[in-house]
C-alpha positions in Angstrom: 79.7 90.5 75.5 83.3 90.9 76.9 84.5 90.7 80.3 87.6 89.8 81.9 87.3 85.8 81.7 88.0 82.7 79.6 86.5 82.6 76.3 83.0 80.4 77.1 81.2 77.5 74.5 77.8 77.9 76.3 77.5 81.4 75.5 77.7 82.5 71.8 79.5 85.6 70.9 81.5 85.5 74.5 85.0 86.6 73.9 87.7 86.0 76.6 89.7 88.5 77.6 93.4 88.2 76.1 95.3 88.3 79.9 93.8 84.3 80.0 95.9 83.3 77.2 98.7 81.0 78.5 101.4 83.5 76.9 100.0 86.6 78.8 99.7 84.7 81.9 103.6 83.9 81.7 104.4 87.3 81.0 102.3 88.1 84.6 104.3 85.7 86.1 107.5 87.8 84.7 105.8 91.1 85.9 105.7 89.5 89.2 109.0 87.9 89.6 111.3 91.0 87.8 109.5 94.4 88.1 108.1 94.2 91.2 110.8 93.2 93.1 113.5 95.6 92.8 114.3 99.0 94.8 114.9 102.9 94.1 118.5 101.9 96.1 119.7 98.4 94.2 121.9 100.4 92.4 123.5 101.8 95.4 123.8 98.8 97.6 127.4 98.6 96.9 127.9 101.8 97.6 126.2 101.7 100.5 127.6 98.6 101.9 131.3 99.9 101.6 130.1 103.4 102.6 129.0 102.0 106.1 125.3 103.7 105.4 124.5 101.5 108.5 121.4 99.1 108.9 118.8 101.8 108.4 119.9 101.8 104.7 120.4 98.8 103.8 117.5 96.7 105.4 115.3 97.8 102.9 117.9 96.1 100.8 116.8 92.7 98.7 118.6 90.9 96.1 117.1 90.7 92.9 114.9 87.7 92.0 116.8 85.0 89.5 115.5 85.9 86.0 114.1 83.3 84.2 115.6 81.3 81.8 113.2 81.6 79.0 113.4 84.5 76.4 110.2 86.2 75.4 110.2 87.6 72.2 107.1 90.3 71.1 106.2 90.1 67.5 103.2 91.8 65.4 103.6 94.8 67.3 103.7 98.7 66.8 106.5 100.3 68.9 106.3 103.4 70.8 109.9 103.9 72.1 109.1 106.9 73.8 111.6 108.9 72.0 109.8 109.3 68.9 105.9 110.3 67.9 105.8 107.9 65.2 105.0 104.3 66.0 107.2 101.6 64.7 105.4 99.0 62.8 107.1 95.7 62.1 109.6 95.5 65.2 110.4 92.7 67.1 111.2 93.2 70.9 113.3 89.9 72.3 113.8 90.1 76.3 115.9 88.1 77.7 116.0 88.0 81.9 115.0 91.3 83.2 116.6 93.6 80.2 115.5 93.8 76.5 117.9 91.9 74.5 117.6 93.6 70.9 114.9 95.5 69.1 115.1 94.8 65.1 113.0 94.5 62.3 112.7 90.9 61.8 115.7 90.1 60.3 117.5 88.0 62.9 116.5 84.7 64.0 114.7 84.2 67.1 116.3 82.1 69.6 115.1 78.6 69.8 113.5 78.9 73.5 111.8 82.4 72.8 108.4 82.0 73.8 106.7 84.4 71.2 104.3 86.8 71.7 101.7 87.8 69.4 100.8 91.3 70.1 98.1 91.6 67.3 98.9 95.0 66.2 98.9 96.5 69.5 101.5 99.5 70.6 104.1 97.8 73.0 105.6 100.4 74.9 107.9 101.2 78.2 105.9 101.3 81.8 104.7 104.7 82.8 105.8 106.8 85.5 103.2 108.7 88.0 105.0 111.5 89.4 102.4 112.5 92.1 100.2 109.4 93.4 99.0 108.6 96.9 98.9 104.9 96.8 98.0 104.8 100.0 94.8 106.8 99.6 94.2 106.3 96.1 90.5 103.9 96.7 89.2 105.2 100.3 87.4 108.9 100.8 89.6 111.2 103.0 86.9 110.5 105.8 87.7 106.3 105.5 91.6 106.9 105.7 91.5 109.1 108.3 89.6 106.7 110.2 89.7 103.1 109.4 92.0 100.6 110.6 95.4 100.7 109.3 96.0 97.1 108.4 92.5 97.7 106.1 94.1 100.7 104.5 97.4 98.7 103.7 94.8 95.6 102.4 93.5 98.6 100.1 96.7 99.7 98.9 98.4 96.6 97.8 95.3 96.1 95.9 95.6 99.4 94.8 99.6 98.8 93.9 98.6 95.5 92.1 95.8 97.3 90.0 98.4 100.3 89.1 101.0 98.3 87.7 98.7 96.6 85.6 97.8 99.7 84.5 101.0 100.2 82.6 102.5 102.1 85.2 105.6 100.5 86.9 107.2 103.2 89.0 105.3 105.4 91.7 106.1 108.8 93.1 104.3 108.7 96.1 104.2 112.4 97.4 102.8 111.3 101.2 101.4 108.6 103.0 102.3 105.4 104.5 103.9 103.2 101.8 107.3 102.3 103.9 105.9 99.3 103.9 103.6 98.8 100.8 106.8 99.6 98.8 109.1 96.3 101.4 106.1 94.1 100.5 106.5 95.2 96.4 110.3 94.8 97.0 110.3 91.0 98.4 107.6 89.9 96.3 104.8 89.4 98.8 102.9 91.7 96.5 102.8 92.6 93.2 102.9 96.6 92.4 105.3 99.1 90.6 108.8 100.2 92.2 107.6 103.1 94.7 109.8 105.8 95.3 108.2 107.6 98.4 107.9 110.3 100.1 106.9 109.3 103.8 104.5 111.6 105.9 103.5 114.7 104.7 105.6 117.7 106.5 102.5 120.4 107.3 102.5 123.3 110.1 99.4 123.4 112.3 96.4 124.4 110.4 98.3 123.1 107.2 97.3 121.1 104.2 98.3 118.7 106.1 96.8 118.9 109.6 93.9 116.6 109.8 92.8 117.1 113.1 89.6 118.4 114.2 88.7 121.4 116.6 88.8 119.1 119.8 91.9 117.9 119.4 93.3 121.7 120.0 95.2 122.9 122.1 98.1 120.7 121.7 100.6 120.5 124.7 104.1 119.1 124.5 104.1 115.7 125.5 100.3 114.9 124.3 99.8 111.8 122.3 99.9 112.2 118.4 96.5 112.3 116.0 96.2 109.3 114.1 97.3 110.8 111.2 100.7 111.2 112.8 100.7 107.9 114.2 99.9 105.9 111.0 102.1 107.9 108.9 100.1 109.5 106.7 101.2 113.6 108.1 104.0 114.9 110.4 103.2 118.3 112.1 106.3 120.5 113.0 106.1 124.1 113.7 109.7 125.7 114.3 112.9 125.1 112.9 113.7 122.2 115.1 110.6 120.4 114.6 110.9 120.2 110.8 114.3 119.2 110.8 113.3 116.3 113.4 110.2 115.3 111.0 112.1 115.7 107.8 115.4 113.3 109.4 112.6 110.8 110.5 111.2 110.4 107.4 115.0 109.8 105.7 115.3 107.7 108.7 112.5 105.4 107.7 113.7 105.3 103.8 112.1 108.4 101.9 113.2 108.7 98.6 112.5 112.7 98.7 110.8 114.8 101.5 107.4 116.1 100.8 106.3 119.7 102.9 103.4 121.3 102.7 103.7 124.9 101.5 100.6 126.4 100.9 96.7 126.3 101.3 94.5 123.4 99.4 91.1 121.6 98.6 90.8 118.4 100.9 91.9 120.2 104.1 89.4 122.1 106.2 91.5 125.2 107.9 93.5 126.7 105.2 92.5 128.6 102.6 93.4 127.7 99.4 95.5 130.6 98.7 97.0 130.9 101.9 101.2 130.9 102.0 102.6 128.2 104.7 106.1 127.9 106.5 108.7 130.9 106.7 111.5 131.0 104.7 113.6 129.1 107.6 111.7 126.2 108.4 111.4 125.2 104.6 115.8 125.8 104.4 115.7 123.7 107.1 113.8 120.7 105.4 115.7 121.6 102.4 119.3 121.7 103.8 118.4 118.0 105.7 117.1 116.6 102.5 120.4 117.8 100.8 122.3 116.0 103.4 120.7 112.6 102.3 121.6 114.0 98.6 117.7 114.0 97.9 115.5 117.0 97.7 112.0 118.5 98.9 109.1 119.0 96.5 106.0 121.2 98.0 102.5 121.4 97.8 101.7 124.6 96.5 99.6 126.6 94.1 100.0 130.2 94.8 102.7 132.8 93.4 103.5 133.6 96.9 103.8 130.2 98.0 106.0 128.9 95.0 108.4 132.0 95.1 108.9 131.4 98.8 109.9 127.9 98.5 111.8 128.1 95.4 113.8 130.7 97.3 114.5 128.0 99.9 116.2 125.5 97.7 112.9 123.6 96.8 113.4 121.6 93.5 109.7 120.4 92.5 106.5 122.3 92.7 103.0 119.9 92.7 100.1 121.9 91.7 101.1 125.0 90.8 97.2 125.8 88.9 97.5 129.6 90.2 101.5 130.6 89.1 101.3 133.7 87.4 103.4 134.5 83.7 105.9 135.7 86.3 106.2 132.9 88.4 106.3 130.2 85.6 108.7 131.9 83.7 111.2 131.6 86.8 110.4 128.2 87.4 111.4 128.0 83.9 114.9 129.4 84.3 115.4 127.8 87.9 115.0 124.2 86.2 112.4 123.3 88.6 110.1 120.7 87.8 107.0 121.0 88.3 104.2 118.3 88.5 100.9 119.2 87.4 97.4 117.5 87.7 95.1 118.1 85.3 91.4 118.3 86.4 88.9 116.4 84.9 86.0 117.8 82.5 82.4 117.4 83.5 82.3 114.9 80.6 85.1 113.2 81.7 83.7 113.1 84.8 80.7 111.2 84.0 82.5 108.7 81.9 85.2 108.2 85.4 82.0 107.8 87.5 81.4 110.9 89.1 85.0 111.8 90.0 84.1 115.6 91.7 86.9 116.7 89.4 86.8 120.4 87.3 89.2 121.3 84.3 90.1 124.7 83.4 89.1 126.1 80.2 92.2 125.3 77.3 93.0 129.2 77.3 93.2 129.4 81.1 96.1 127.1 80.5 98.0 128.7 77.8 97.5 131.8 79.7 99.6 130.6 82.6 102.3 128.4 80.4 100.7 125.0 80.5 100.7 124.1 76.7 101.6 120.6 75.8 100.7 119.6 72.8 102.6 117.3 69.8 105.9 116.6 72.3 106.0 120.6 72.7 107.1 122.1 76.3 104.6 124.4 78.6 105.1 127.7 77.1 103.8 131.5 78.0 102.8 134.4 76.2 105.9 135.3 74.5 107.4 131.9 73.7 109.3 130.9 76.4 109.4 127.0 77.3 109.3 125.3 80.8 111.2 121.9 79.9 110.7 119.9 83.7 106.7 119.1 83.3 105.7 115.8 84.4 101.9 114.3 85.7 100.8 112.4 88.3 97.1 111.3 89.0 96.8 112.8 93.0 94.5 110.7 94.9 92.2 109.1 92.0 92.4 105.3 91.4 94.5 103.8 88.9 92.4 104.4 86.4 91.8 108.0 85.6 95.7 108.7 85.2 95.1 108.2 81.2 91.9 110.6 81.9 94.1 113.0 83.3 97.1 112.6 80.9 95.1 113.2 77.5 93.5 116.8 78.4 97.7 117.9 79.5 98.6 116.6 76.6 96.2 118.8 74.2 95.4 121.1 76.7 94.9 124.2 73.8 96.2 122.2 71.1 94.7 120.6 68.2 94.4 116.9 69.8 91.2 115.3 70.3 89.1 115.6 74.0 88.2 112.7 75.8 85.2 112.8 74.0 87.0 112.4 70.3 86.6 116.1 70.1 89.3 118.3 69.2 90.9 120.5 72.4 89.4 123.7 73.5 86.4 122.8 70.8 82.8 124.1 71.9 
């Protein structure tokens, strides 16, 4: 039997789980103390200090945690660098504070205070990044977040954080939601969770993806109270020129990272249709031109031609979705440099082993029909060759977990990888 416990005498064949060795504990401690402590702005607090940026800036400002004094060097390990696809066997990492020291094959001495790691063989590798997570919503149904008290949805997502980073993944995108502060608590080290680099409320017109309200709460008049959605964070409606820019500056206001807008129709919202095109040209300049004044950008929800070629035409600079761009559409993304951040669906038999995630995948061909080949370090490419370099993944709304389900059918999607299921992509 294994679980996640000390190794037990009064049961034979127990086997502890290795994060209850003294070593890995220490290592937790470091996760805690460096990683989770440090902002997307430390490295401009100088900057923004002489600059005058004002309190709004820098409050969200901490100094970094003292490193400690002990060096931890990782022996019997294989290497992934992420640079190469070959693993290294026979390096030794040494880390010393917050930064690695020196990578080397054994030939130098260790220092005397090292604490030494044996990894056992395993691959020692750099923290992941999810470029498209909602931390906030990541382990309650729509219906719950929607509805539940906020301080219980902030309980949820520093557990959700905590889980996350120990994961493997220590930065998060988040593309909408109230993490303002989820991400302070990370900062100060009141939790533990990876460096979060967020988006704020989601930007949405009326009837957008991002409109949660129901039938009763419509008409809206100026002046009337805001949904709950708008209240906790988690949406910002503006229809109209002025109203964007208002909802995209308060958003910079409280600390975004990069402005999120809803650009087009999608699955978990109830009135719009999936393929339906959202915002005019002007209002998304407008959200564009105030993210530009923060030097920061907008990324959009979208999955339409229409819908990406409108907001690409507006100044956008990431697409998230994007399942229905055509040859056409891809192939401008392409030669715009945009980057675009897919989530892969999962397969039914991916879905039973993720415990009934209502997920889908389309068929390997579907992808290499519409430029979404990524297989053996290769780029997306279309019909006749052509490359789109700016891919990256992010998870959505599923729990930590199913980001390495979602990773492995991208990274074979039509190639000659093994499924999730040890069978080789696009394989009967």
């Amino acid at each position: 039997m294994f679980d996640c416990s000390a190794a037990r005498t009064d049961t034979p064949g127990h086997i502890g789980c290795l994060c209850h060795r003294p070593e890995i504990r220490y290592v937790a401690e470091r996760v805690k103390l460096g990683f989770s402590r440090r902002t997307f702005m430390t490295g401009l607090a100088a900057m923004a200090t002489g600059a005058g940026l004002g309190t709004t800036a820098s409050a969200h400002l901490q100094p970094s945690p003292p490193a400690p004094a002990r060096p931890i060097l990782f022996t019997n390990i294989r290497l992934f660098d992420g640079t190469s696809p070959t693993l290294r066997v026979g390096a030794r990492v040494l880390v010393e504070g917050t930064r690695i020291k020196s990578v080397d094959d054994g030939g130098a001495a260790a220092p005397d205070e090292a604490l030494t790691i044996d990894g056992a063989g395993g691959v020692l590798m750099p923290g992941l990044i999810d470029a498209h997570t909602h931390l906030a919503f990541s382990t309650v149904p729509l219906a719950v977040a929607l509805t539940a008290d906020p301080s219980y949805l902030a309980l949820r997502s520093a557990t959700a954080a905590g889980d996350f980073l120990m994961q493997g993944f220590t930065t998060a995108r988040d593309v909408g939601g109230p993490v303002f502060a989820l991400k302070r608590a990370i900062d100060d080290g009141t939790v533990i969770g990876p460096r979060i680099w967020p988006a704020g409320a989601m930007i949405s017109q009326t009837s957008g993806h991002g409109d949660f309200r129901t039938r009763h709460d419509l008409p809206r008049e100026d002046g009337d109270r805001l949904h709950f959605s708008e209240r906790s964070g988690a949406a910002a409606i503006a229809d109209g020129v002025d109203e964007v820019l208002r909802r995209t500056r308060e958003q910079l206001f409280l600390g975004a990272s990069h402005i999120k807008v809803m650009a087009g129709g999608g699955v978990t919202s109830d009135h719009d249709p999936l393929d339906s095109t959202q915002y005019t040209g002007g209002e998304l300049r407008a959200a564009v031109e105030a993210a530009e004044g923060w030097n920061t950008y907008v990324t959009v929800h979208a999955y339409t031609p229409k819908a990406i070629r409108l907001a690409l035409a507006a100044g956008v600079k990431c697409i998230e979705h994007g399942h229905l761009a055509d040859e056409e559409t891809a192939r401008l993304m392409a030669e715009k440099s945009i980057w675009w951040s897919l989530q892969p669906f999962l397969t039914t038999r991916t879905r039973r082993r993720s415990r009934g995630n209502a997920a889908t995948l389309l068929p390997a061909a579907d992808h290499q029909r519409h430029g979404h080949r990524l297989c053996a370090g290769e780029e997306p490419r279309g019909q006749d060759g052509f490359r789109h370099r700016h891919v990256v993944l992010g998870k959505d709304r599923g729990p930590p977990g199913s980001a390495a389900r979602q990773a492995h059918p991208l990274a074979c999607a039509g190639g000659s990888a093994e499924d999730g299921d040890g069978r080789q992509c696009g394989a009967a």
